[in-house]
N, C-alpha and C positions, 0 to 999 in steps of 0.2 A: 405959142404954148398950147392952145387948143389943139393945132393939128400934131406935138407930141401925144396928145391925151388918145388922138383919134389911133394912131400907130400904132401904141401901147394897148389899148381895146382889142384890136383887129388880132395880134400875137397874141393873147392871152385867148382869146377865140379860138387860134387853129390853136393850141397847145392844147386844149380841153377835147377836143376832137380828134386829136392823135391818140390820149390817154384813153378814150370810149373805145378807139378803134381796136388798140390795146387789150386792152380789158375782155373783149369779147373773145377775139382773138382766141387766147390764152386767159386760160383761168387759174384762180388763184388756190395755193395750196389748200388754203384753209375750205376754201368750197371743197377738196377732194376729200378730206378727212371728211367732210360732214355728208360723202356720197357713199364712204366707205361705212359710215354708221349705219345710215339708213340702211344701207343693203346688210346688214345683220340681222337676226330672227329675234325677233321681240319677245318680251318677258312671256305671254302667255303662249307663243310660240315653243317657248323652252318649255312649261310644263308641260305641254301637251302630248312634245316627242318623250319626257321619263314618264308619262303614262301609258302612254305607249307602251317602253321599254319595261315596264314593270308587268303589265299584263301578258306581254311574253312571257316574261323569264316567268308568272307561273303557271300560265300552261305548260311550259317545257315542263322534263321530270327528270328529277336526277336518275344517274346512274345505280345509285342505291336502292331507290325507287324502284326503279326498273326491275332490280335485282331480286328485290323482296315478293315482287305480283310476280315474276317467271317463277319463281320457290314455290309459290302457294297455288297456281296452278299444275302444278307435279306431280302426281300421283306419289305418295311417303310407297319408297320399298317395305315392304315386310321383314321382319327381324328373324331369322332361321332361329335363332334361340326362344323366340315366343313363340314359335306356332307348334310345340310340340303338342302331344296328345292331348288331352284331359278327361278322359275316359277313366285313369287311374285313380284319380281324384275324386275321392270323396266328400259327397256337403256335410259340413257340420251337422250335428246332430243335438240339439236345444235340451239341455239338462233340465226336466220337470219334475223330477223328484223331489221331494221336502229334505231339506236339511233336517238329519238326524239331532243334532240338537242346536236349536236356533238361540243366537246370542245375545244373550241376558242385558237389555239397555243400566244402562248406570244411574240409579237413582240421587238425581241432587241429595247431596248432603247438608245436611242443617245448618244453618250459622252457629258459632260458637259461641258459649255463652260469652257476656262478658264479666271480667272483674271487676268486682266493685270493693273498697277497700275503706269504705265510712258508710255511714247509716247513714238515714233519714227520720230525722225523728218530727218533723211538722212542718207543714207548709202552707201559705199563706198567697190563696187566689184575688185579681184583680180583673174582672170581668172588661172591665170598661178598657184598660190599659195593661193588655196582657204580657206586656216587656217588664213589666214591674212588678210581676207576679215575685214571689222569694220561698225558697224551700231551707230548710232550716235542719243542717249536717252538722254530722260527731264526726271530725276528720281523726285519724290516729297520731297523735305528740302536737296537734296543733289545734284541739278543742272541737266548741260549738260556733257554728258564727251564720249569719244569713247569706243566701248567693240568690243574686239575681237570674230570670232566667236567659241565656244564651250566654252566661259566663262559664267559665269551666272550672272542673273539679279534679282537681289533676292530670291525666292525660283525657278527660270523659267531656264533653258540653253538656251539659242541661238544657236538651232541643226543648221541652216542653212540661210546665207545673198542672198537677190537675190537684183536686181536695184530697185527696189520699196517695198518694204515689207520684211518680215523676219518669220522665222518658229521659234515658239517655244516648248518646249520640258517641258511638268509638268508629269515628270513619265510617261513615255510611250504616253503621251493625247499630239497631235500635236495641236496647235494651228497657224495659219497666221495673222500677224499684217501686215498692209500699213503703209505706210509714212503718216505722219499728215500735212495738207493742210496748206499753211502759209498766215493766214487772213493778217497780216502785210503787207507782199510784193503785195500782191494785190493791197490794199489800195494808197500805192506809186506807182503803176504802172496806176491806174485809174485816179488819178491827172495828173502823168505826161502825159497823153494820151490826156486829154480833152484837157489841152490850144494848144498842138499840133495840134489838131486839127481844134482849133479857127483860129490860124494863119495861117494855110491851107485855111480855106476859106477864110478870109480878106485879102490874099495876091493874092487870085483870083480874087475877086470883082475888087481890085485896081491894077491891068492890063491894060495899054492901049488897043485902040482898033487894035493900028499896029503893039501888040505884036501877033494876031493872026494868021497872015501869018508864024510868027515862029514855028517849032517845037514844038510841045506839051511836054512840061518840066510835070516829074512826082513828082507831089506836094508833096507825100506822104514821111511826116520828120520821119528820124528814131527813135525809141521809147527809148527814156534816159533809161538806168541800172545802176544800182549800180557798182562800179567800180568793186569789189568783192565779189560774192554772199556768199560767206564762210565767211565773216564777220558777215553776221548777225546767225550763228551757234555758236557762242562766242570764240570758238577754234578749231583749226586741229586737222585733226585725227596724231597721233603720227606715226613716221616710214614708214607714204607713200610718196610715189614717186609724180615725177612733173605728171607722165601722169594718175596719181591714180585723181590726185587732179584738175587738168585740164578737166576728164572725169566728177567729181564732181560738177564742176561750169557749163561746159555745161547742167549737168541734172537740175539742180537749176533753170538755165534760162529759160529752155523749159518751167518747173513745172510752172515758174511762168506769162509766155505768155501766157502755156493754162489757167490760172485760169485768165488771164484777159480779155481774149478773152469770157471765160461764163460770167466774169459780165458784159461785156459792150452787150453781148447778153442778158441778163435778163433784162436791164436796156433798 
């Protein structure tokens, strides 16, 4: 048994040593592939030859190229149709005489009035809070009433209330209305004025003579008003105050002293 083992050893020996001998010998495919890689040009191998190839191609110059720098070194022919004379040719001559009659610029034209188609008959300022100022209009078939200001009045805005007049606003075109003068309160004011003033004189006539040693009393009786001027306006303005309304009847009163004071001066 041993000396099969020894047999078996010794064959298996040269068998391995024919396979080396083999082997060297001849080589195996797969080693040639991997001879045939190697010998190919490596990654940066390849960019190096299209950079290369790129710096050529642009030094080189195209044909077009070419074509265009031969043109522009050429001397341009001359054109027989330009080089004729110009000797016949005379230079303009610069007209510096005045226009005989020079043209009349166009004077803006004025804005157009606008229409206004109700009165104003009082208005009523709020200093503090001047969106709630109200002007106080006789519209035609629809009365007296108050408007705030920036509300409109038919086609018109009420851009702004002042103590006597008001601005109106028709698309951009401002217009200014006054206050309308009150022929009525006049009228009661000239009445009550006159007998005042009868009884003023006929209570001086009828004076004794030992009232004159007295004091000189001043005759002059105060002028009766209306208890409340804002009455004859038909109604308050809505949402003002007592001092809104109080400022109100003061200007009523003045308005209507000064207008009485012109008619008993025209009169």
């Amino acid at each position: 048994m041993l000396r099969l083992f020894q047999i078996f050893s010794f064959l298996v020996l040269i068998g391995s040593a024919v396979m080396a001998v083999m082997l060297i010998k001849k080589p195996a495919p797969e080693s040639e592939k991997v001879q045939e890689f190697l010998a190919n040009a490596s990654v940066a191998e390849d960019f190096k030859a299209k950079a290369d190839s790129s710096n050529s191609d642009q030094n080189s110059e195209s044909a077009l190229v070419k074509a265009a720098r031969q043109y522009t070194k050429e001397p341009e022919k001359p054109d027989p149709k330009r080089t004729a004379s110009r000797s016949n040719i005379q230079p303009r001559t610069k007209n510096t005489s005045p226009d005989p009659q020079p043209k009349k610029q166009q004077e803006p034209k004025p804005p157009s009035p606008i229409k206004v188609r109700f009165t104003l008959e009082g208005t009523c300022v709020n200093q503090d809070r001047p969106e709630l100022s109200m002007a106080f209009v006789d519209l035609p078939g629809e009365g007296k009433k108050w408007v705030y200001q920036g509300q409109k009045v038919g086609h018109l805005r009420i851009r702004k209330i002042n103590d006597d007049s008001i601005y109106l606003d028709n698309n951009g075109s401002v217009s200014e209305l006054e206050i309308k003068e009150h022929k009525s309160s006049i009228k009661n004011i000239l009445k009550s004025e006159i007998p005042a003033e009868k009884q003023a004189s006929s209570s001086s006539k009828a004076l004794p003579e030992t009232s004159q040693t007295k004091p000189q009393q001043n005759t002059q009786q105060f002028v009766p008003e209306a208890e409340d001027p804002l009455t004859e306006m038909g109604s308050l303005p809505p949402g003002a105050s007592d001092k809104q309304l109080e400022d109100l009847r003061e200007k009523i009163r003045k308005m209507n002293q000064d207008a009485a004071e012109k008619g008993i001066r025209g009169k």
